[in-house]
N, C-alpha and C positions, 0 to 999 in steps of 0.2 A: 430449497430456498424458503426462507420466511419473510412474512410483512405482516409490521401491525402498522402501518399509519404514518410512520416517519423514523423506521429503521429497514433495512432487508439485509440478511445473514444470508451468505452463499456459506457452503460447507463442500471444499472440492479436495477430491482424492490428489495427491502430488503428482503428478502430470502436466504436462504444459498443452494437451488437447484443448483444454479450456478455457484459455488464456484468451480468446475471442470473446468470450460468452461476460469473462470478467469487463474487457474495455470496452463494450457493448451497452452494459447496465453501468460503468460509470459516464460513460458521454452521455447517456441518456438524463442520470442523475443530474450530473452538472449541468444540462440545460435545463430542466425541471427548476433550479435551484436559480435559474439567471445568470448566469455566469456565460460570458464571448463565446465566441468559438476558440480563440486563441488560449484561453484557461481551460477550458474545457480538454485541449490537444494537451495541455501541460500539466494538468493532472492525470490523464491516461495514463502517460509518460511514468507519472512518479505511483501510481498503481501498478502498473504493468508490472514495473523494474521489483516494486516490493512483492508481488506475488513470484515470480520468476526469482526472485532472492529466497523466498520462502521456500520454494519447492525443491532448488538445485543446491543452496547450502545452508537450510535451516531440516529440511525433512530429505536429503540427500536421495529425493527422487524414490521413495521409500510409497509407493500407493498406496500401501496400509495404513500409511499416517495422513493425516489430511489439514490443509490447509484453510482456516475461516476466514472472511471478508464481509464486515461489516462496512455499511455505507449507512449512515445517520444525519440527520439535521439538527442541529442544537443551536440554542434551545429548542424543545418542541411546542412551545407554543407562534415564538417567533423567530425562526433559524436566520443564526447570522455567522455559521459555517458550516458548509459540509465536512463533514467526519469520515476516514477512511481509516477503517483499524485493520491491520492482514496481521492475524497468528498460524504459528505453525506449529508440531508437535517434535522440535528437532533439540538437540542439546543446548541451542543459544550460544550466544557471542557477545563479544567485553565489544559495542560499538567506538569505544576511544580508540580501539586496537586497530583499526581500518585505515589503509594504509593511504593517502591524500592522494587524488589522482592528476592533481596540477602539481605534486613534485615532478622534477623532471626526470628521474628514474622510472617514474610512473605512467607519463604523457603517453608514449606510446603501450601500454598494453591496452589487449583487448578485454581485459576484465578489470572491478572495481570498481564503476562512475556510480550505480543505484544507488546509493543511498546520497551521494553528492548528488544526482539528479533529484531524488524527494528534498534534499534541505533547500534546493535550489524553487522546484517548482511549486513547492505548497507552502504555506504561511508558517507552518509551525510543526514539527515532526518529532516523535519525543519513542525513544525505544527500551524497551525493559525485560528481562527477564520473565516470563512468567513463572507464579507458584508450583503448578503441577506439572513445568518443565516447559521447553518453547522460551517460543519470545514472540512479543508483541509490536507491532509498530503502528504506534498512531501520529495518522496527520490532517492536517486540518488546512481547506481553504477557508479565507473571509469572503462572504457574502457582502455585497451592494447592499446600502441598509436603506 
């Protein structure tokens, strides 16, 4: 783990052992940061879901590849959102290609909502490819200014 001041990088093996440790240091963050208890439970939510998407169909449970988790304030002088980026080291995915989980073909399965729960629960959620492979997904709550 690192900290300089107003970022901490986790760097975890794909495994879901440590999926405590992640929702752990975000509830922490989001109080830190001022944020309800009620935002605080709902960005867990949409951390949780994107490290647990990371690990099970981005690095397909592969421990040799590892998954990162930034948590940042920005701006740094005067944060007016907490920043959650989860990358993983897996082949990536076309995010348009995901299939709606409010179609009604879709209602009832039991996979699919993560990423409908991060659009849902955090402000702004934006997913890319990365250059050296993976993919990234950043999201952002607004901060009380």
């Amino acid at each position: 783990m690192a900290f300089d001041g107003h970022r901490i990088r986790l760097s975890l093996p794909s495994s879901f052992e440590l999926l405590d440790l992640v929702q752990a240091l975000s509830d922490r963050l989001s109080a830190i940061a001022g944020l309800d208890e009620d935002a605080t439970h709902w960005i867990s939510v949409a951390v949780r879901e994107s490290v647990i998407n990371a690990i099970k169909h981005g690095n397909r449970e592969d421990e040799t590849k590892h998954v990162t988790v930034d948590f940042v304030l920005e701006p740094r002088d005067q944060p007016r959102c907490l920043v959650v980026e989860v990358s993983d080291e897996g082949e990536g995915f076309d995010p348009e290609a995901i299939a709606n989980p409010l179609e009604p073909e879709n209602i009832l399965k039991s996979s699919g909502r993560g990423i409908f729960f991060m659009r849902s629960f955090m402000d702004d959620v934006s997913m890319e490819r990365r250059p050296g492979g993976g993919m990234s997904v950043r999201m952002c709550k607004k901060l009380a200014s």
